[in-house]
SEPA-560052 format. One record per residue (C-alpha): x, y, z. Coordinates in steps of 0.001 Angstrom, whole numbers, plus 500000, padded with zeros to 6 digits. Layout:
residues N
      xx      yy      zz
       X       Y       Z
...
This chain:
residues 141
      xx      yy      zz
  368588  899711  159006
  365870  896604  158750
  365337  894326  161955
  365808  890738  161253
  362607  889117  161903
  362628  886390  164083
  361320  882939  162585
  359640  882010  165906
  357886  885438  165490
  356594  885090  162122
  355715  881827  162609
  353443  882861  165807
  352049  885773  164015
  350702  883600  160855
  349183  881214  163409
  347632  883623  165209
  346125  885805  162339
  344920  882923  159821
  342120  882068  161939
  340239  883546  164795
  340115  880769  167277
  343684  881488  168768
  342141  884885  169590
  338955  883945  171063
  340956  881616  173425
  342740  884289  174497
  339549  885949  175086
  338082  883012  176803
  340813  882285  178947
  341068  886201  180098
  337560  886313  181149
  337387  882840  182836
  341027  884520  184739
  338969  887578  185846
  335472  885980  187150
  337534  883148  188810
  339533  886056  190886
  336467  887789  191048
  335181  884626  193016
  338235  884034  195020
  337706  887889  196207
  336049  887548  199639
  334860  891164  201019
  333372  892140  204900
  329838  892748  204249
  329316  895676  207020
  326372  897182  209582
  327161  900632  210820
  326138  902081  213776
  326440  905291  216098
  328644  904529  219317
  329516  905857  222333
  332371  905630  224822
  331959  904557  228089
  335244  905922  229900
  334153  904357  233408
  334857  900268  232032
  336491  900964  228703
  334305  899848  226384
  332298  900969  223246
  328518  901124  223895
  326266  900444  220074
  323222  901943  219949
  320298  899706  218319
  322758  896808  217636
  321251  893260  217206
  324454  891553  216630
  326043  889742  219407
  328458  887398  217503
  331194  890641  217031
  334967  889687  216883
  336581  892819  215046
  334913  896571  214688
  336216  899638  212532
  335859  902906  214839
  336115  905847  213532
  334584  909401  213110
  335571  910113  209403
  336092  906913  207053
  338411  909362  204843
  340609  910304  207629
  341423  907046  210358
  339752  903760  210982
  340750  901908  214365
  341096  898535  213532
  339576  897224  217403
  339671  893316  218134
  337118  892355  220333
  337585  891006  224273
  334061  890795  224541
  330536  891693  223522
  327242  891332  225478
  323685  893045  225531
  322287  895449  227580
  318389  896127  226495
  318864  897373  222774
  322732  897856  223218
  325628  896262  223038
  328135  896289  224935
  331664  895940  223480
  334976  895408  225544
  338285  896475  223691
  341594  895858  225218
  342655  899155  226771
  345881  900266  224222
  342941  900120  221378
  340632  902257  224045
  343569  905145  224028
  343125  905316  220660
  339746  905447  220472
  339366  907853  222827
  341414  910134  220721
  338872  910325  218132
  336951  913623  219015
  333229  914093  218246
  330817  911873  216797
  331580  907897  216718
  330535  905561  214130
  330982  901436  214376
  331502  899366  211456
  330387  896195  212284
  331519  892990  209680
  328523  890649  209580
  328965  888462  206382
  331402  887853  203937
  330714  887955  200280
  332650  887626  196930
  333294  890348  194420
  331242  888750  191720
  328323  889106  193929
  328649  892277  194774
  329242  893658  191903
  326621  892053  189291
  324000  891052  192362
  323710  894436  194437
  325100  896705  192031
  328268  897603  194325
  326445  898106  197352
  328418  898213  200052
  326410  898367  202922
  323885  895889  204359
């Protein structure tokens, strides 16, 4: 048994194979869709550091941390296995440290994380088209 053929069909299939331009639009307009999402892509541009708890006022002490301006850090001991998502009360310097005060539900958590501690620390923000064709897919400052 034949399928009809469709005269909108055949009619977009001449069009499209008697000269390449309709295809090379397509091609244009693909790429311009992926580098303009690529630009709209914003990613956290991240410092990380070693950490400590400090069970005494509940907060996280960074070793050798020069940022002050922190609102958000990712806590964790093992990227692969759980990242605390802590918001930041407040963050101040003590000599080379700083000091960072988390709300105290976020502190239970933490404090469930056994071993060593690591601090991701979000410090810029850059697009994917950047990242990608600038620094190679670097993802670390």
């Amino acid at each position: 048994m034949q399928i009809k053929k469709s005269p909108a069909g055949t009619k977009f299939i001449n069009i499209m194979t008697a000269t390449p331009f309709p295809f090379l639009i397509y091609v244009v307009l693909g790429l311009g869709c992926l580098v303009s999402l690529a630009l709209m892509t914003e990613l956290d541009v991240i410092k990380t550091y070693r950490a400590t708890l400090d069970e005494t006022s509940s907060c996280l002490v960074i070793a050798d941390c020069k940022q002050i301006d922190v609102k958000k850090v990712f806590v964790y001991e093992n990227r692969n296995e759980s990242v605390a998502d802590t918001p930041v009360r407040e963050a101040r310097m003590n000599g080379a440290d700083c000091i960072v005060l988390v709300d105290t539900v976020t502190f239970e958590k933490i404090k469930k994380i056994k071993g060593k501690l690591f601090v991701d620390i979000p410090v810029a923000k850059e697009n994917l088209l950047h990242r990608l064709f600038e620094k190679g897919g670097v993802t670390n400052e």
